[in-house]
N, C-alpha and C positions, 0 to 999 in steps of 0.2 A: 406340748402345752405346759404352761407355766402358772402354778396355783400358790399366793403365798411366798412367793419365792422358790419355791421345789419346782427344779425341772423334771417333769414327768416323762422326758423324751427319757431319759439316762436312767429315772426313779433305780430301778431292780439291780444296777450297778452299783448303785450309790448308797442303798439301803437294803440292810445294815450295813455298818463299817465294819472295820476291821475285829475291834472287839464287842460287834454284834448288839451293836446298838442302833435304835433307829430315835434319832434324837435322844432324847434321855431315858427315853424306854428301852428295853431288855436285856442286854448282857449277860455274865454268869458270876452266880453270887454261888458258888459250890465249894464243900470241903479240897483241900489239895490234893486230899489222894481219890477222889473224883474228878476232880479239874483233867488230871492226867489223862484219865479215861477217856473224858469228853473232847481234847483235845488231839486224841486220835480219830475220835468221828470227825474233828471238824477238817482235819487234815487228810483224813482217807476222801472224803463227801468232796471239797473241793477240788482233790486230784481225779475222782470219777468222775462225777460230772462235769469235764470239761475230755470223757474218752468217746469215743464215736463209739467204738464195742458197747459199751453199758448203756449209752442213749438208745443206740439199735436195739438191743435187747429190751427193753422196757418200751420203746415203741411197739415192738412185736408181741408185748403180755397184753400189754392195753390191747389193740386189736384182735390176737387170738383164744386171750386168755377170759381178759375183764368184760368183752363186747364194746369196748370204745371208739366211734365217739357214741355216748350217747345223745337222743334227738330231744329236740324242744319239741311240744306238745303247744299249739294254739289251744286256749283254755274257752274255747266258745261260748259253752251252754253259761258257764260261770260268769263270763264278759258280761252276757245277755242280761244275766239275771240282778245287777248291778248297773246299769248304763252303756255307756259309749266304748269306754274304755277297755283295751283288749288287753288281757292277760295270759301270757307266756309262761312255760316252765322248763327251766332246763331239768331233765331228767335222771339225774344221780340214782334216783331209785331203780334204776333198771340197769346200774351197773353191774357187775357180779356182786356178789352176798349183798344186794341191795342196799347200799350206801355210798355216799362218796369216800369212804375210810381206807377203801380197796386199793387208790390211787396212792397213797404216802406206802401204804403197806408193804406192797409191792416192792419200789423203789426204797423203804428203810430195810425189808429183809434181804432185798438183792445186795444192797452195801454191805448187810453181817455177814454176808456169806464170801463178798470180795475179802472182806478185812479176817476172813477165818473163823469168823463167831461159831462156836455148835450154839447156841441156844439165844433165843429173843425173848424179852418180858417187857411187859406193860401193863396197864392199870385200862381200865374200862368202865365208863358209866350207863351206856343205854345199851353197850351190849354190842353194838357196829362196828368197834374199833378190835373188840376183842375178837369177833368174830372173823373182820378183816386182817388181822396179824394172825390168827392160827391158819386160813385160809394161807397165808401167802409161807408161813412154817411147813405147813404140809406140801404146798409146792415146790418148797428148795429142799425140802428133806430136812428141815432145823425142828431142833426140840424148842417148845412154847409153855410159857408160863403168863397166865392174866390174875392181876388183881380188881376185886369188883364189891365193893359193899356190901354188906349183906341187904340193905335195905332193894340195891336197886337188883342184884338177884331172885329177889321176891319178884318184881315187881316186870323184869326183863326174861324171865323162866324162859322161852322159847331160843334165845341169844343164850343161853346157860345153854344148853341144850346143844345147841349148834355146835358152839367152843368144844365143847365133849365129845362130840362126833368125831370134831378135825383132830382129834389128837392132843388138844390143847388140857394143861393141867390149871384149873379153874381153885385159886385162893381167896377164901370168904375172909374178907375185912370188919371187923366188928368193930372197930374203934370210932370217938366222938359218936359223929350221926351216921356214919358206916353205910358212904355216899361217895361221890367223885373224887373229894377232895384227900378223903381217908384210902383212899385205892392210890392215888396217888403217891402220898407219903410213905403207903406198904412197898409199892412197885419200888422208888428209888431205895428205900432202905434193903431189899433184895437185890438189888443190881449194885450196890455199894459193896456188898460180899461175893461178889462174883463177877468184875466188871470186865478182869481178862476173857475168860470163854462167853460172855454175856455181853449182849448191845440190847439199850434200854430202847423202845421204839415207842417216843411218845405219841398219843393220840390226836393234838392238834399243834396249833400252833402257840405255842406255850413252852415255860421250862426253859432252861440256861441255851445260850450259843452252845451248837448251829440249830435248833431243834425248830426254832419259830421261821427260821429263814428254809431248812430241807424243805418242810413241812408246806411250806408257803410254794414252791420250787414246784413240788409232786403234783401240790393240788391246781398249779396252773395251768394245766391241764383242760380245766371247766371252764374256764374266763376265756384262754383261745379259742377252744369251741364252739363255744354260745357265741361270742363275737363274729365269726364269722356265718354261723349259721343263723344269725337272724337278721344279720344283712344279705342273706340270700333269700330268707323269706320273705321281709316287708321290703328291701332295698335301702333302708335307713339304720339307725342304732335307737334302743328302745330309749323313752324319755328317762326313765328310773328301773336301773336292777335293786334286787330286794333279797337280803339273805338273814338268817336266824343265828345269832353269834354266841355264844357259850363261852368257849376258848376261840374261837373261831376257824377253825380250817375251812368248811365249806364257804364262808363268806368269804376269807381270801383268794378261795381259788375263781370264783367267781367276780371278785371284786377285780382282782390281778389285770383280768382280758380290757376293763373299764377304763381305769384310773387315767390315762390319758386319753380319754376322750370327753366331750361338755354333753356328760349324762349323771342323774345323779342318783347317786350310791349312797344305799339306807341298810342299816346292822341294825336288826333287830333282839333286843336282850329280853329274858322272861322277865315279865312283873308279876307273874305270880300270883298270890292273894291279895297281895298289894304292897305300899310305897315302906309298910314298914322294915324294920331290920328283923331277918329271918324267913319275910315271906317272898322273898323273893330272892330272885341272882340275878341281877341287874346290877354287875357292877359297874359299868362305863356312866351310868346316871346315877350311881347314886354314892356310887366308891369315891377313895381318894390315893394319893401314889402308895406306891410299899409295896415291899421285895415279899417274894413266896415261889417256894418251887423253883429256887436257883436264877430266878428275873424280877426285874421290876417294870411291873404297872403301874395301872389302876386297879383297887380292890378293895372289896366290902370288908370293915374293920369293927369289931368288938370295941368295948371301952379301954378296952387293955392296948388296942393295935394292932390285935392276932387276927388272923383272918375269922371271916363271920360265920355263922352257920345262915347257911341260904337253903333255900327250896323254889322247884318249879316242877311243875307237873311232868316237866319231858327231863330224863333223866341226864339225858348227855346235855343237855344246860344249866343242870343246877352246880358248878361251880363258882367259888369266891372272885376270884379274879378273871383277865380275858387277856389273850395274846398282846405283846406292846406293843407290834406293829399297828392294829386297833386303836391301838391309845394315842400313838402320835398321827394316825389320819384323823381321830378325833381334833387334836389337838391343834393339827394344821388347819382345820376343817373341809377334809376334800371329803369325807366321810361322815356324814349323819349319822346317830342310834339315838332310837325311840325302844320305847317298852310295847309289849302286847301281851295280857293277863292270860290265867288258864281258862277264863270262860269264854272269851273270844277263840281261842287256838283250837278249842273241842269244838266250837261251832263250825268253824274252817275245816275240824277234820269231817265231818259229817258232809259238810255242803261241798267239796271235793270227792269227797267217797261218790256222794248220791247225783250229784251232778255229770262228771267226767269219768267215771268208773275206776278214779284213781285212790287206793286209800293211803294218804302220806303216813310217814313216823310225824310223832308231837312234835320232835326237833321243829321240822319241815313246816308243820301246822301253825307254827307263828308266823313263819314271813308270810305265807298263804291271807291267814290274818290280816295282819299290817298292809297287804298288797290291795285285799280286798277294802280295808277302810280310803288308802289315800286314792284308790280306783273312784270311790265317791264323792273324793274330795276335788276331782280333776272333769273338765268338762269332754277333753276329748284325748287321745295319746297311749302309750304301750307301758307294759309295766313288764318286766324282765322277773321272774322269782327263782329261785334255786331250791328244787324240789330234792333237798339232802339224803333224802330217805322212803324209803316203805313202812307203812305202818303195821306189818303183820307182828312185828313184836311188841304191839301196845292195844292189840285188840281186845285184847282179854283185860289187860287193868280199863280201858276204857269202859267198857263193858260193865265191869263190876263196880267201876266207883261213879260213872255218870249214868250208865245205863244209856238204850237205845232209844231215841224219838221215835216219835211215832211218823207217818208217812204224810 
């Protein structure tokens, strides 16, 4: 298929190039004596992933290990309860440690351990990614290190908790708003003093070549599966998949299985309290280009040009900026992104939980959201979601800050 000009037969060949650009989006904007580092990932990553040994291997964790594939759930009662339109969810949450984070995880600590790493560190905001890389530490026997906000520490106590169990050594971030973006900045500044026995394992699709491109690879994973198992169930491809984009990994992996076929793909960003700057991390609507975290996007910008202070109620989307591959399907437009606020996504979480007996993470609870508006916007047809997560690590802040409906 041909969108734009982009041949989508070839697309994942073709993007990124060589220096990890997908059109004028991504690349690596990093000091030299980090570049060095980085370019031993990109050169170990593209000699693995072209061995049968390490593909076999990571086939057999997905299966033995993670429970993959996971299954689509037809979302009946929910359908019902909305009109015509039937709603789908691909099930991440029922991967191991309950997320899709498990899938890059996996595949980035299996590459530290080819390349010699003893030790993995990364930065963590809802708590799934941290949980997913000390999970996958504990499985190769490598020492782990997360950095995580203090805000979303409070606020992800059960994911703190977990990390600590697997072994992992858990670094409270106090700086600016001591959030995603501040975990971040911790993470690469600790992997910059230690990058020989260290590989930095980002959490999405985000951050300098090869990071958005591994990242995008692992989690394609979710887009083959879904593709084929829900042309085994209805015998067609759904009208619209629907995914909740942050930095976006779960939307790529999902989006991946799509992009050459005539269905249409919607990235859902938080809007938060709303349209102004701060309340929200909605940068694909509301951002503009500029480099952060060693790539250039789209991203919400202060008066200054620094990146913004944003907020959304699900912790692992309140980052500044979003993956550049996001930016140039924006840009090409094979990819749609809309907003969905924090009081639509609590309502989605509740009418999921009480419906289908599934209780999503917030992440998750936006595209749920978004799925269930444009489901009323359509007279008849299938709606595809990617169910990112589980909500047991947001029960308690939901709980306490919206409290329970009544029945």
């Amino acid at each position: 298929m041909k969108f734009n000009n982009i041949d989508f037969d070839n697309y994942f060949k073709t993007y990124p190039d060589a220096k990890g650009f997908y059109g004028r989006f991504g690349g690596s904007f990093v000091p030299e004596d980090l570049q060095k580092a980085i370019d031993e990932i990109t050169d170990a990553y593209l000699t693995i992933c072209k061995s049968a040994k390490f593909i076999d291997e990571l086939r057999r964790i997905r299966r033995e290990f993670q429970g993959r594939p996971t299954p689509i759930s037809h979302l009946q009662r929910l359908s019902d309860s909305i009109g015509k339109v039937q709603l789908y969810a691909k099930r991440e949450d029922l991967n191991h440690t309950g997320a899709h984070k498990l899938n890059h995880c996996m595949g980035e600590v299996l590459l530290a351990k080819y390349m010699g790493k003893k030790k993995v560190i990364a930065e963590t905001g809802a708590g799934q990614h941290g949980v997913a890389l000390a999970t996958a530490a504990a499985y190769f026997g490598l020492e782990c290190e997360i950095y995580m906000g203090a805000v979303d520490i409070k606020k992800q106590a059960p994911n703190v908790a977990r990390m600590k169990v697997l072994g992992a050594r858990v670094v409270e971030v106090t700086d600016g708003l001591a959030t995603l973006k501040e975990a971040v900045d911790a993470a690469f500044s600790a992997y910059l003093g230690d990058y020989k026995n260290t590989m930095y394992c980002i959490g999405s699709v985000v951050g300098p070549h090869p990071f958005p491109m591994m990242v995008r690879d692992f989690q394609s994973v979710v887009g083959i599966e879904a593709r084929e198992q829900f042309l085994q169930m209805t015998g067609e491809l759904p009208d619209a998949v629907v995914a909740c984009v942050g930095g976006g990994s779960n939307a790529m992996g999902l989006f991946s299985g799509f992009l050459n076929d005539p269905v249409k793909i919607i990235g859902v960003e938080p809007l938060g309290r709303g349209k102004k700057l701060g309340d929200n991390a909605a940068s694909l609507t509301y951002g503009s280009e500029g480099v952060m975290h060693g790539f250039n996007s789209i991203m919400l910008k202060d008066k200054n040009g620094d990146p913004a202070p944003v907020y959304s109620v699900a912790s692992g989307l309140d980052y500044p900026s979003t993956g550049p591959e996001h930016s140039f399907l924006k840009e090409i437009g094979r990819v749609n992104y809309d907003v969905i606020d924090d009081a639509a996504s609590i309502d989605a979480f509740y009418k999921l939980s009480r419906l289908e007996g599934i209780i999503p993470a917030l992440e998750s609870s936006h595209a749920i959201a978004y799925a269930m508006q444009l489901a009323k916007s359509m007279e008849h047809g299938s709606i595809l979601v990617n169910l990112s997560g589980r909500g047991d690590k947001d029960i308690d802040y939901v709980i306490e800050r919206f409290g329970v409906p009544e029945v």
